[in-house]
KEPAVO-550877 format. One line per field, with one value per residue (C-alpha): z, x, y; residue number from 1; chain; residue in one letter. Coordinates in nm, 4 decimals. Layout:
<nodes>
w [Z ...]
u [X ...]
v [Y ...]
seq [NUM ...]
mol [A ...]
type [A ...]
</nodes>
This chain:
<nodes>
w [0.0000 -0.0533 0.2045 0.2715 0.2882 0.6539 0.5444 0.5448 0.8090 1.0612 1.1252 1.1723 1.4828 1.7795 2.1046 2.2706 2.5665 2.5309 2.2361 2.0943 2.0732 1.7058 1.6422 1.8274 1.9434 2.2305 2.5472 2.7255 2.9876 3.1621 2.9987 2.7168 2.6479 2.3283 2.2118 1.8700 1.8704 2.0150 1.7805 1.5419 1.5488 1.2721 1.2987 1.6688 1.7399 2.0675 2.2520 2.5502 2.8424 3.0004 3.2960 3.2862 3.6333 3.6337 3.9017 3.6547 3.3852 3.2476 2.8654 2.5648 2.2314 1.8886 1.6490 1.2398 1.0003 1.0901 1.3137 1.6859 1.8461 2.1890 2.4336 2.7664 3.0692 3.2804 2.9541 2.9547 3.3228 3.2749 3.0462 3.2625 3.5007 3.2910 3.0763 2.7400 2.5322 2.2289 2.0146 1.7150 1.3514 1.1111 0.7854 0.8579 0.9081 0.6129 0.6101 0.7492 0.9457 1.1758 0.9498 0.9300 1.2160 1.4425 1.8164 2.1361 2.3127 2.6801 2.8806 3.2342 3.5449 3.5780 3.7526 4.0419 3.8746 3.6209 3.3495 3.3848 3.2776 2.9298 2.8718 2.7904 2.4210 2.5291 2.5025 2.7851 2.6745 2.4800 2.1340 1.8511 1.5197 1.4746 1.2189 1.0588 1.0981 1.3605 1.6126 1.9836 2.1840 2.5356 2.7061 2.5990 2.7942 2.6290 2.8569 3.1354 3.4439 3.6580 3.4897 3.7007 3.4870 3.5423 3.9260 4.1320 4.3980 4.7301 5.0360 5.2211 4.9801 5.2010 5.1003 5.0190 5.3315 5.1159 4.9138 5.0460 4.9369 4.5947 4.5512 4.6089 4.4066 4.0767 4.1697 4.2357 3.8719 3.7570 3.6676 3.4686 3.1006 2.8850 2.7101 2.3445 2.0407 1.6738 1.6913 1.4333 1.1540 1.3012 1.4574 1.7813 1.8443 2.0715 2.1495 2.0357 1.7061 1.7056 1.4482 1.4252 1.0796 0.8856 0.7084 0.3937 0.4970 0.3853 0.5363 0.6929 0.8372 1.1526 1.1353 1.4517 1.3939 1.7470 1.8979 2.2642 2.2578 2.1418 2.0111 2.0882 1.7453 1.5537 1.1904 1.3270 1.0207 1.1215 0.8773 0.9200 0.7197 0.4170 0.5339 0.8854 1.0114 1.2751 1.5385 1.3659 1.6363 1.7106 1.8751 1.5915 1.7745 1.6349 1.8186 1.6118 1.7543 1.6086 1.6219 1.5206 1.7587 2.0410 2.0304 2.0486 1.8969 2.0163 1.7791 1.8522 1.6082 1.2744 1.0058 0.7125 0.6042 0.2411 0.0768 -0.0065 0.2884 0.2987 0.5581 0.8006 0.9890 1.3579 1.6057 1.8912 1.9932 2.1658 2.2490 2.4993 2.5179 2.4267 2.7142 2.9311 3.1775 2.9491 3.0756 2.9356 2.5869 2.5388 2.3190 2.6652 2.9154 3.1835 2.9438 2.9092 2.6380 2.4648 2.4940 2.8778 3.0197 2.7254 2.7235 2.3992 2.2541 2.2960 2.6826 2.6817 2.5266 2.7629 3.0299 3.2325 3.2263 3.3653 3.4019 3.5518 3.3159 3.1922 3.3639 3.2065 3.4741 3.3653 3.4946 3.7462 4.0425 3.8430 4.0526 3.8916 4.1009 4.0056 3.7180 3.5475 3.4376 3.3261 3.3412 3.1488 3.2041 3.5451 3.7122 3.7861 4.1802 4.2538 4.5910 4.6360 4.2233 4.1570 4.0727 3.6932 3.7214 4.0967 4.1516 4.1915 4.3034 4.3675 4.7128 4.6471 4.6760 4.4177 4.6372 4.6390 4.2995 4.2319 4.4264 4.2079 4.0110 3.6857 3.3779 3.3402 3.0846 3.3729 3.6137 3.3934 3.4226 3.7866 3.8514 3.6345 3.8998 4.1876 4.1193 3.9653 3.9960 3.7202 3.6646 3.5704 3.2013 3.0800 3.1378 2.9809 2.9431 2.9371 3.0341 3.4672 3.4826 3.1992 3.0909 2.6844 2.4490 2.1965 1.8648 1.6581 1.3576 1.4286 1.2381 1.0360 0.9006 0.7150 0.6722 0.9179 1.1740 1.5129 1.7311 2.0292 1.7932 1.7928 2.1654 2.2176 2.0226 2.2003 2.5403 2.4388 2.3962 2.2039 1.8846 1.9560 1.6926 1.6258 1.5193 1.8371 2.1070 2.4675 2.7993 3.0987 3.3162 3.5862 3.6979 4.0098 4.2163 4.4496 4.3829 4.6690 4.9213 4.6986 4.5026 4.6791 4.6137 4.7038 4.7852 4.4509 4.6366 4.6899 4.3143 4.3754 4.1059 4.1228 4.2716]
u [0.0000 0.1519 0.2064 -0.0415 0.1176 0.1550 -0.0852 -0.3658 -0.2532 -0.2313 -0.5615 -0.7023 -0.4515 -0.7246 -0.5264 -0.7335 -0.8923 -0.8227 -0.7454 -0.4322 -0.3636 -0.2630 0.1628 0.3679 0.7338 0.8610 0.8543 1.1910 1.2490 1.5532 1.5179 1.3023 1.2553 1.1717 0.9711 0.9003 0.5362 0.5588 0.2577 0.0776 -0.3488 -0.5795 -0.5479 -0.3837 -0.0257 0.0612 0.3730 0.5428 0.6405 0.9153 1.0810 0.8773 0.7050 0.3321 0.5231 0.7884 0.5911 0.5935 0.4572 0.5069 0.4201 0.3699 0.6413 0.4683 0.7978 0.8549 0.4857 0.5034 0.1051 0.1358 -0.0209 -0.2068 0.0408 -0.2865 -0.2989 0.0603 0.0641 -0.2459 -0.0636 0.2382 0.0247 -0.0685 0.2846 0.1343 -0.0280 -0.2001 -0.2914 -0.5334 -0.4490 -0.7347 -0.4925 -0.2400 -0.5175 -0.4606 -0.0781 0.0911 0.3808 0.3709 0.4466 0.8093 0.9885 0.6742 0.8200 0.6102 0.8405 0.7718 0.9454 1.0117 1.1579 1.5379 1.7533 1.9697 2.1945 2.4612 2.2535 2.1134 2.4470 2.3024 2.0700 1.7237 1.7232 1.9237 1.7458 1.9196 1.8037 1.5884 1.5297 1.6115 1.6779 1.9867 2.2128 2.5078 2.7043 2.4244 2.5131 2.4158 2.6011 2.7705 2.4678 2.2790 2.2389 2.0791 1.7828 1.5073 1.6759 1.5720 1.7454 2.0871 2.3119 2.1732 2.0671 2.3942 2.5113 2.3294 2.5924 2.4556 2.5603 2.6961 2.9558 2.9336 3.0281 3.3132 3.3757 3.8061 3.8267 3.6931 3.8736 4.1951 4.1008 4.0181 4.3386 4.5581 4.5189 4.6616 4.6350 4.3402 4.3501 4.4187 4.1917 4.1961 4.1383 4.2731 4.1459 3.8225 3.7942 4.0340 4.0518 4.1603 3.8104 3.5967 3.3933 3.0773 2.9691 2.6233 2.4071 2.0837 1.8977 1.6777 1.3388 1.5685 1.7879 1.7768 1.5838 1.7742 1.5619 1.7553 1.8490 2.0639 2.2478 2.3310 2.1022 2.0753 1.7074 1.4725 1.6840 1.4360 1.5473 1.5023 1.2814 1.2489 1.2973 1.5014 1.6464 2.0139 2.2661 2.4544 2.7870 2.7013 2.9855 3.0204 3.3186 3.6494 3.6729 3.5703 3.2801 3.1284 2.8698 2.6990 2.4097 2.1086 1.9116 1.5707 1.3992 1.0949 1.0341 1.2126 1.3991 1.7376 1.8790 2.2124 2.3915 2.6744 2.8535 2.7310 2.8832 2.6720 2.4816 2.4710 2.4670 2.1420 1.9071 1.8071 1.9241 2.1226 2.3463 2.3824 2.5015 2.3114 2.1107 1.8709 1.6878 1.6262 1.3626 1.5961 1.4039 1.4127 1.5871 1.8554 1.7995 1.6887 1.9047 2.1237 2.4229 2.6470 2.7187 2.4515 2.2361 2.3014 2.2229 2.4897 2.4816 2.4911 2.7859 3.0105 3.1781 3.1468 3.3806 3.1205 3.1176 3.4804 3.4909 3.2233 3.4398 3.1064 2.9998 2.6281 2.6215 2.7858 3.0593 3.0239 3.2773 3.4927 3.6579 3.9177 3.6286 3.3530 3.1817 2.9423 2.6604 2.4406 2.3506 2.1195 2.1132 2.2715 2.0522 2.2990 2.6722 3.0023 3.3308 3.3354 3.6747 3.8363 3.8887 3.5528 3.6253 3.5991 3.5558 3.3155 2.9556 2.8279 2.5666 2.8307 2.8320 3.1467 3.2477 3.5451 3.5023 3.6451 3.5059 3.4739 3.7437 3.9743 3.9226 4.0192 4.3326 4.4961 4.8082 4.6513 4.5231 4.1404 4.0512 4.1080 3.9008 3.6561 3.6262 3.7067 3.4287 3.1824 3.3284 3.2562 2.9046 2.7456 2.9755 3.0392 2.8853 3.0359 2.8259 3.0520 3.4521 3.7073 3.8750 4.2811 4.2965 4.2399 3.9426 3.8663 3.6529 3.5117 3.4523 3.2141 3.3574 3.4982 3.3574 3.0368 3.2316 3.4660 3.1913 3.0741 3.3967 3.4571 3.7140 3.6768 3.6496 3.8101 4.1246 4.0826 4.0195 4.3292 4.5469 4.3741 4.4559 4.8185 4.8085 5.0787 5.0192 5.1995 5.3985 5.1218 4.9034 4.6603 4.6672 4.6388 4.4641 4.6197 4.3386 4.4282 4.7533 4.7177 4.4627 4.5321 4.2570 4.3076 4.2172 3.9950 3.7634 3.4828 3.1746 2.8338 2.5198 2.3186 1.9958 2.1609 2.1198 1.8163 1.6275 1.7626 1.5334]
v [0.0000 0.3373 0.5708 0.8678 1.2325 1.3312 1.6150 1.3228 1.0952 1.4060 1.4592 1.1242 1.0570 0.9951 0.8777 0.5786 0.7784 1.1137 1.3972 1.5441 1.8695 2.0597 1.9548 2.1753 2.1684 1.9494 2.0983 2.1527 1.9036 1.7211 1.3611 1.2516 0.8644 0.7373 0.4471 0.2872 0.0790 -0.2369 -0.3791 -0.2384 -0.3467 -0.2575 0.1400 0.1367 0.1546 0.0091 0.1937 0.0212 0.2539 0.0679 0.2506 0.5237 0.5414 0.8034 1.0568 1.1549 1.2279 1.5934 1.5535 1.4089 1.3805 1.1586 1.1843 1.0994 1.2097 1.5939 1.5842 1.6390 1.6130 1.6878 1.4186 1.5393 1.4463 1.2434 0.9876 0.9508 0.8550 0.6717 0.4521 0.4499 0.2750 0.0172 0.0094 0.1039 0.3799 0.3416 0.5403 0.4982 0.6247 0.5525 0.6050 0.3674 0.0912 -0.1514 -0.1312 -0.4117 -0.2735 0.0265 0.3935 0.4258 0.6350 0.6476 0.7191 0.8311 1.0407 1.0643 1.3476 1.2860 1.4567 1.4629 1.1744 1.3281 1.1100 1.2855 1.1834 1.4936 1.6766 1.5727 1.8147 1.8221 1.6709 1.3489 1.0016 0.8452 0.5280 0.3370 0.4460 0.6832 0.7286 0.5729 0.4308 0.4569 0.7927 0.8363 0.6619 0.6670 0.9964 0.9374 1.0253 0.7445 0.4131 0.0504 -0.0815 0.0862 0.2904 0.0209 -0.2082 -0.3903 -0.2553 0.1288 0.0622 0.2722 0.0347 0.1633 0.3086 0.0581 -0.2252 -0.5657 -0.7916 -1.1363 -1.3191 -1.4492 -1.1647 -1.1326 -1.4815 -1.4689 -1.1528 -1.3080 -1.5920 -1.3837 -1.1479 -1.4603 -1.5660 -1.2431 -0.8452 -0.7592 -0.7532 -0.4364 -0.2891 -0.2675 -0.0945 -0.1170 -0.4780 -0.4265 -0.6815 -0.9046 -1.2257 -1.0806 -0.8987 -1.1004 -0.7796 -0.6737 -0.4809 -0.3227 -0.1871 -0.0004 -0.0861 0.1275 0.0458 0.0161 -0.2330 -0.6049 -0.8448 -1.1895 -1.4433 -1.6338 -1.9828 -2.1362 -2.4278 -2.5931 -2.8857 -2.7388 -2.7235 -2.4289 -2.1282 -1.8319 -1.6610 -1.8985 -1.8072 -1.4215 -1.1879 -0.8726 -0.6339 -0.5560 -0.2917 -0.5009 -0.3380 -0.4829 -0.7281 -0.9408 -0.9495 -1.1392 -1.3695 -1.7088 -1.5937 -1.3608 -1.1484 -0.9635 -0.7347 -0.5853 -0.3095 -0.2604 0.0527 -0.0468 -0.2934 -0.2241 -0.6111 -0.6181 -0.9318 -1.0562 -1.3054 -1.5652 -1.7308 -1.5743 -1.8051 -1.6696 -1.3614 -1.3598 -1.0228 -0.8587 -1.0184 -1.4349 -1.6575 -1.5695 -1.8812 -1.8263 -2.1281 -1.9678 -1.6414 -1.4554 -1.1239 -0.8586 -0.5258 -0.2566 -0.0369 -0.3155 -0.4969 -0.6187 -0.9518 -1.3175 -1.3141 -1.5965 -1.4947 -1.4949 -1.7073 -1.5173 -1.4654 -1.0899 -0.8522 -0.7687 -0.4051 -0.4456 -0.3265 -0.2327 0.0422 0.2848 0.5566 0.8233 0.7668 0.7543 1.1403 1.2531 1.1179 0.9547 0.6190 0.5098 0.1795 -0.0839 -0.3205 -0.5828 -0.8470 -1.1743 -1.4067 -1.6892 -1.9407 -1.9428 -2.1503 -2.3180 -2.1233 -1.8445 -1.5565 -1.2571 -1.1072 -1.3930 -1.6517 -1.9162 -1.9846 -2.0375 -2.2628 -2.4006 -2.3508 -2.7212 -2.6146 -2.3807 -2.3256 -1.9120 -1.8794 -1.6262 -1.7036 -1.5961 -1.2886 -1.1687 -0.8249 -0.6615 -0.2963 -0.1421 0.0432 0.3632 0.6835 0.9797 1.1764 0.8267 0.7794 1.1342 1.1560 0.8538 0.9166 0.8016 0.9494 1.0589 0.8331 0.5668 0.7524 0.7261 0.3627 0.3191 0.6041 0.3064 0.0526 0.2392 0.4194 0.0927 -0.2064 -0.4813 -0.8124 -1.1418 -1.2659 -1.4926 -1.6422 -1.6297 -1.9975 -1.7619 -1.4379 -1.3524 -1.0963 -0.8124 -0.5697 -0.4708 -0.1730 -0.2263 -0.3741 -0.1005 -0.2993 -0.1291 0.1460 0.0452 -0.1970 0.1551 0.2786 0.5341 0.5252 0.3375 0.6673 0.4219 0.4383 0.8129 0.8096 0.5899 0.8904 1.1682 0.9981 0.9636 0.5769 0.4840 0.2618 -0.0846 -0.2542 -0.5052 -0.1999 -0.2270 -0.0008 -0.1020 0.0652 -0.0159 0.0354 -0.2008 -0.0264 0.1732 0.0560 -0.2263 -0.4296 -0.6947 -0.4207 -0.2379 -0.4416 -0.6789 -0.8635 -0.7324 -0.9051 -0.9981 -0.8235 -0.4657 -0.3844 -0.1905 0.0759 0.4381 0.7412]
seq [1 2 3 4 5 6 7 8 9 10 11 12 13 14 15 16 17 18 19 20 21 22 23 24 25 26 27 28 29 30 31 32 33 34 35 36 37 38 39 40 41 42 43 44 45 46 47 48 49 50 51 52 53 54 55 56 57 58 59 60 61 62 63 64 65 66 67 68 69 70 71 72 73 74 75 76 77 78 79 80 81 82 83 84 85 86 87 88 89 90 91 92 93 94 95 96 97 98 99 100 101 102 103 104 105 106 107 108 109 110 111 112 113 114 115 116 117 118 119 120 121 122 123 124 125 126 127 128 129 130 131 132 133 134 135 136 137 138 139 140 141 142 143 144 145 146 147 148 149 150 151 152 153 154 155 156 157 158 159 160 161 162 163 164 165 166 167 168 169 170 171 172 173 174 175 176 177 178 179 180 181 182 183 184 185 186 187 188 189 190 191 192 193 194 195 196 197 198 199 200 201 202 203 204 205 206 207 208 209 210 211 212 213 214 215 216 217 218 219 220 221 222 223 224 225 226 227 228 229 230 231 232 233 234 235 236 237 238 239 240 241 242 243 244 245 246 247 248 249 250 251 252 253 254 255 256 257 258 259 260 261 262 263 264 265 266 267 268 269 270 271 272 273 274 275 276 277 278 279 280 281 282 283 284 285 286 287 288 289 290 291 292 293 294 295 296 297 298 299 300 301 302 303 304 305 306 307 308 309 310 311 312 313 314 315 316 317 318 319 320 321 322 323 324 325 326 327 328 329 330 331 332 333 334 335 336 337 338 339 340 341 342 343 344 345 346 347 348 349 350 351 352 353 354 355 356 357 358 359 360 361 362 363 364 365 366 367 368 369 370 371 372 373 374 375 376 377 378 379 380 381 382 383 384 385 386 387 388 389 390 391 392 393 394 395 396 397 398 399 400 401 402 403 404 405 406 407 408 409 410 411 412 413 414 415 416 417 418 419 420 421 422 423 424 425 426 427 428 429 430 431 432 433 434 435 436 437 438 439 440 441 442 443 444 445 446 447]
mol [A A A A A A A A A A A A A A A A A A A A A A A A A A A A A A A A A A A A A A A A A A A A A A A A A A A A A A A A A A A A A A A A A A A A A A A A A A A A A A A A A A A A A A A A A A A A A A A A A A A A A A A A A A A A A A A A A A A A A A A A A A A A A A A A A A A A A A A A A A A A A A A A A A A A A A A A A A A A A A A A A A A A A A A A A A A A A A A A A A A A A A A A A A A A A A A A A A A A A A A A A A A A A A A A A A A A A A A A A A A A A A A A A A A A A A A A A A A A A A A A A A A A A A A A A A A A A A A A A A A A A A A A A A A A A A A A A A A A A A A A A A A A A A A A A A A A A A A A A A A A A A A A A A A A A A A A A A A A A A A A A A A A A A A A A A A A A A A A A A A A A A A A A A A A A A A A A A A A A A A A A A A A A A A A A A A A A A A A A A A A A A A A A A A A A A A A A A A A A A A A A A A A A A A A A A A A A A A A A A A A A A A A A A A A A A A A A A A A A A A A A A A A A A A]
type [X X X X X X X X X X X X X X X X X X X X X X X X X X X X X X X X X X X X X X X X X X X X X X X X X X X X X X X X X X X X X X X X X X X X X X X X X X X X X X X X X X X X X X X X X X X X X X X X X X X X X X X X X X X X X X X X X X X X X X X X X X X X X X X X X X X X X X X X X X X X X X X X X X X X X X X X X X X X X X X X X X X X X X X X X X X X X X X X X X X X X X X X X X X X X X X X X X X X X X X X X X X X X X X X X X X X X X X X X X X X X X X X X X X X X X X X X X X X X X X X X X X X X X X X X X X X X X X X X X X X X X X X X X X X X X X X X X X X X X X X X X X X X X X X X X X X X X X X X X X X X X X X X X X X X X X X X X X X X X X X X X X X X X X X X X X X X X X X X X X X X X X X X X X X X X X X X X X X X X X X X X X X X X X X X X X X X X X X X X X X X X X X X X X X X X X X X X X X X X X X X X X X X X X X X X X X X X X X X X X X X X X X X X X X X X X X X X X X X X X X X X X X X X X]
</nodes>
């Protein structure tokens, strides 16, 4: 069917209980959050409204191409309350997917969090319009604020009643790994690329090839950019984001994805809401999305990180504690080994982590550490303990230049002679004193 001008479609927008006002600009607020349709019913377009509580509501509005129709702020919380808002539009009723860049953008009260530092036109997670040379700023964050990876560990926060031991465990098999960058495209890069298709993209329909059971991806049609790659190494992630669904699909082992859409060849995979918890995917050990936790060259510049990390341990206990929801290489001794999903923080505070001898760009990081901890998703099998950017090959892929390289040169990281460059971020900080193991229950939603 061919698209109506937004000329026509404009005034037939009714929203299910209430009216909407003549389009008008957005109003200035701290945070907006932004949400593509979740389904799409006959003329009604049903919007999710993940982590969006009814108190810190302000307004909103309907985004239709260049249209903003402002939404009254009691419907907005009304469907706060029950999760969902939709809204009805009559001239869209016989098409069979939802019209192109349709987004309910909800504006809510400010975080006391430095998230507000952003300004008031940042999505600070959750959608946007996205894609290649448009890619996500360092204010934005994957999955709902209450989510455990954007949940600040409390002051109150306990330690295991082990926590020393499995510290000196996980510190007794070595110094953390470097960081690195300079790796895209080849077979060292075990990180992960993403990529946010458009409605123009190719179409690949999922096939997974392992016999473990039911592989929750399996058949689902996703469009994903030609150019897109996936990681060089043996693992081959490869994270979609879809803004017109809200799914983010997280890919392991990609072995085919012929040119031009068809079948794509996965061994394994999964999928998370995008403005949810980031939990229940299954292209990690824990079963964590794949955005959780990494560590992007836009956050690097802005020199803030929200979120807790995303943590790799040489092996683990065999035992899965919250958020994780499954586990990776047992160690062979599993006395004091850490359990998958285990909390970590390191227990310094802003002042501590200030006074340190070492360069911002590690502050940075240990800030991440301290503020919201890190949490083991999946081991290692080699290296002791370690932390990930995201795969520059979500760049290169179209290429541009992997702004962690850029980063790297800014920071005064020297290029080494095999052409990578390497952040030493675990110099410095003596982590047997300073690093310990909270309680899986202290991860508790922000104010």
């Amino acid at each position: 069917m061919k698209s109506r001008s937004i000329a026509s479609i404009a005034p037939a927008l009714v929203l299910i209980g209430a009216t909407l006002a003549a389009p008008t600009a957005s109003a200035s607020a701290p945070t907006k959050r932004v949400f593509a349709p979740s389904s799409h019913h006959g003329a009604a377009l049903v919007f999710p409204l993940r982590g969006v509580t009814p108190r810190s509501v302000r307004t909103g509005y309907l985004k239709l191409r260049t249209e903003r129709h402002t939404l009254r702020a009691e419907t907005l919380r009304a469907g706060a309350r029950k999760g969902r808002l939709k809204v009805r539009v009559p001239a869209v009723a016989q098409q069979a997917t939802p019209p192109a860049g349709a987004r309910l953008v909800v504006v809510v009260k400010g975080s006391p969090s430095r998230l507000a530092t952003c300004g008031a036109s940042t999505v600070t997670h959750g959608l946007g319009d996205f894609g290649a040379g448009s890619w996500p700023g360092g204010c934005w964050r994957p999955y709902s604020d209450d989510s455990p990876f954007n949940t600040r560990v409390p002051a109150q926060a306990r330690a295991v009643s082990n926590s020393d031991a499995i510290v000196k465990r996980i510190t007794g098999w070595g110094p953390p790994e470097d960081l690195r960058s300079g790796i895209a495209d080849t077979t060292s890069d075990w990180q992960h690329p993403t990529y946010y298709p458009t409605a123009s993209d190719p179409m690949f329909t999922i096939h997974c090839t392992e016999s473990w059971g039911t592989c929750e991806v399996e058949g689902l049609r996703v469009r994903i950019p030609d150019q897109a790659r996936a990681a060089g190494a043996h693992d081959g992630h490869l994270t979609v984001v879809d803004q017109a669904s809200g799914w983010e699909y997280d890919l392991w082992q990609v072995t085919n994805k012929p040119r031009g859409g068809g079948r794509l060849v996965i061994s394994w995979g999964g999928r998370t809401r995008i403005d949810g918890d980031g939990l229940g995917s299954d292209a990690t050990a824990a079963h964590f999305g794949l955005l959780a936790g990494t560590i992007r060259a836009e956050e690097m510049q802005r020199g803030q990180i929200d979120h807790a990390l995303f943590m790799l341990v040489k092996c683990d206990s065999g035992k899965i504690d919250f958020p994780a929801q499954g586990h990776g290489l047992a160690c062979s001794d599993r006395r004091d080994a850490p359990a998958e999903g285990a909390h970590f923080q390191l227990d310094l505070s802003d002042a501590q982590i200030s006074a340190l001898r070492v360069p911002d760009w590690k502050k940075t990081i240990l800030r991440a550490m301290s503020e919201y901890g890190l949490y083991v998703g999946d081991t290692t099998g080699g290296s002791p303990w370690e932390i990930w950017f995201e795969s520059g090959s979500t760049y290169t892929s179209f290429g541009k230049v992997d702004p962690m390289v850029t980063f790297a040169r800014q920071a005064g990281i020297p290029r080494s002679s095999d052409g990578k460059y390497y952040f030493d971020w675990g110099s410095g900080v003596d982590w047997r004193k300073h690093l310990r193991v909270v309680e899986p229950s202290t991860a508790q939603p922000s104010s």
